[in-house]
Every structure is written in C-alpha cells, then in structure tokens.
C-alpha positions in Angstrom: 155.9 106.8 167.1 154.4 109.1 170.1 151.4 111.0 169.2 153.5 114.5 169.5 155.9 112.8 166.6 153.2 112.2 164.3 151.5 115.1 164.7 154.7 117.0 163.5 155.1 114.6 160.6 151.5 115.2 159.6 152.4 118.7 159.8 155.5 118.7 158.1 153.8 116.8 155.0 150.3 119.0 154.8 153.3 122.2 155.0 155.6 120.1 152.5 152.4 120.0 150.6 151.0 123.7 150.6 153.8 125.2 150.2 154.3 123.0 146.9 150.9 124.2 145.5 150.7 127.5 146.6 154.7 128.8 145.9 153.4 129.1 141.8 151.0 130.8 142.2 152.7 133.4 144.9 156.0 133.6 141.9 154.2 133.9 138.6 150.8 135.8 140.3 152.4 139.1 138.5 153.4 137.8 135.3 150.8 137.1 132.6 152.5 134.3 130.7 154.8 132.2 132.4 158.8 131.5 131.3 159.4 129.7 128.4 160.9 126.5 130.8 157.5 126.6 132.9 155.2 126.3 129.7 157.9 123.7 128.1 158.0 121.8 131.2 154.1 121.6 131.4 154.1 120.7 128.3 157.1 117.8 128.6 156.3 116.2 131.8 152.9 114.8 131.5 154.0 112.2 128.7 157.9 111.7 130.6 155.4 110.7 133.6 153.3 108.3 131.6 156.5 106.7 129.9 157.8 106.2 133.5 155.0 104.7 134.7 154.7 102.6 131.6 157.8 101.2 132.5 157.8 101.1 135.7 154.7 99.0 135.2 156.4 96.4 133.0 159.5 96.3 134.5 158.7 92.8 136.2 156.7 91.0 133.2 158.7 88.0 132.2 159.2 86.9 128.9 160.7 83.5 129.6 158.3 82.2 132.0 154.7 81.3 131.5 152.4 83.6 130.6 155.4 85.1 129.2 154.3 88.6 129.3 151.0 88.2 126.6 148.0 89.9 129.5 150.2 92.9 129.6 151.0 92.6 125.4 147.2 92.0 124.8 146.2 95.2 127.4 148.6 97.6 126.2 147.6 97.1 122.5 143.6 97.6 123.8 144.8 100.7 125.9 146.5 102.0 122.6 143.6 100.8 120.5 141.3 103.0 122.8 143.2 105.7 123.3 143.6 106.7 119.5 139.9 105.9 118.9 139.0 107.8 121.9 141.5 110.3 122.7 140.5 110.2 126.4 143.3 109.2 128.9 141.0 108.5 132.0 138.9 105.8 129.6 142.4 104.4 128.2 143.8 103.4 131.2 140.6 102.7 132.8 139.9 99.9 130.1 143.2 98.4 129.6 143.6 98.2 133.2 139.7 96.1 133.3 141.4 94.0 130.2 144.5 93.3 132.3 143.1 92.2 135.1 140.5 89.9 133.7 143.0 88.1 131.6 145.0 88.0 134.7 142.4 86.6 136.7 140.0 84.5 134.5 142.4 83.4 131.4 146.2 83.2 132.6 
C-alpha cells in the first residue's frame, strides 16, 4: 500500500467509525425515550454478544483428545461461580480467563 492509499483507508475507518457513534445521537437527539426496538435491542444484544463469544471461544476445545476440554470446563464453572457471587462482569471474565490460562500453562 502507497502512503496516499492508507491515508484514505484510515480515513474511511475513523469516518466509518464517527458516523457510527454520532448518527444516534443526531436521530433520537429530539425524542425523549427511544423506540420500543432501540430500548429492546439494548436490552437483547449485550447477552446475544456474550453467548457468541462464549461459543466462539469454545468452538475449537476437543473433547476426544487430551486434555479433552477440562481447563475450559474447570474456568467456565469459576467464571460462573464468580459472576453470581459477584455480579460484576469485568471481575468474571477477568478471573476465569487468569484460571484458564494458568491451568493451560502450569497443569495441562
């Protein structure tokens, strides 16, 4: 890539990326409460996201070869564990991803 190209593909993404953020606010500035899909999709996507991602994440584990998938059982049962004790999201994933990775790296 020529420095001309990337400078328009940096500007298409930062303009991508502005116009993406700023277009709610600019369509529901007038409004006080937002349709009934906006508030049911805020509402929706976060856990369709995390699912994904959940999945996504897992979608490689194995459950017929060694260690046959019991780091990412043992993490996602500490994640859950955490999460209902806690309630707190960033803390969840931040202490089932610690667990994963040391029984990744020091016991499997």
């Amino acid at each position: 890539m020529t420095a001309w190209e990337m400078t328009l593909t940096i500007g298409a993404v930062v303009l991508g990326t502005m116009a993406t953020r700023f277009i709610s606010f600019i369509v529901f500035a007038k409004s006080e409460k937002p349709p009934a899909i906006i508030t049911y999709l805020g509402d929706m996507l976060p856990a369709a996201v995390m699912g994904l991602l959940v999945v996504y994440s897992l979608k490689d584990v194995s459950l017929t070869q060694s260690p046959n998938g019991i780091p990412e059982a043992i993490a996602l049962i500490i994640l859950g564990i955490i999460h209902y004790w806690r309630r707190n999201l960033l803390l969840s994933i931040a202490v089932g991803t610690i667990v994963y990775m040391f029984l990744v790296q020091q016991l499997f």
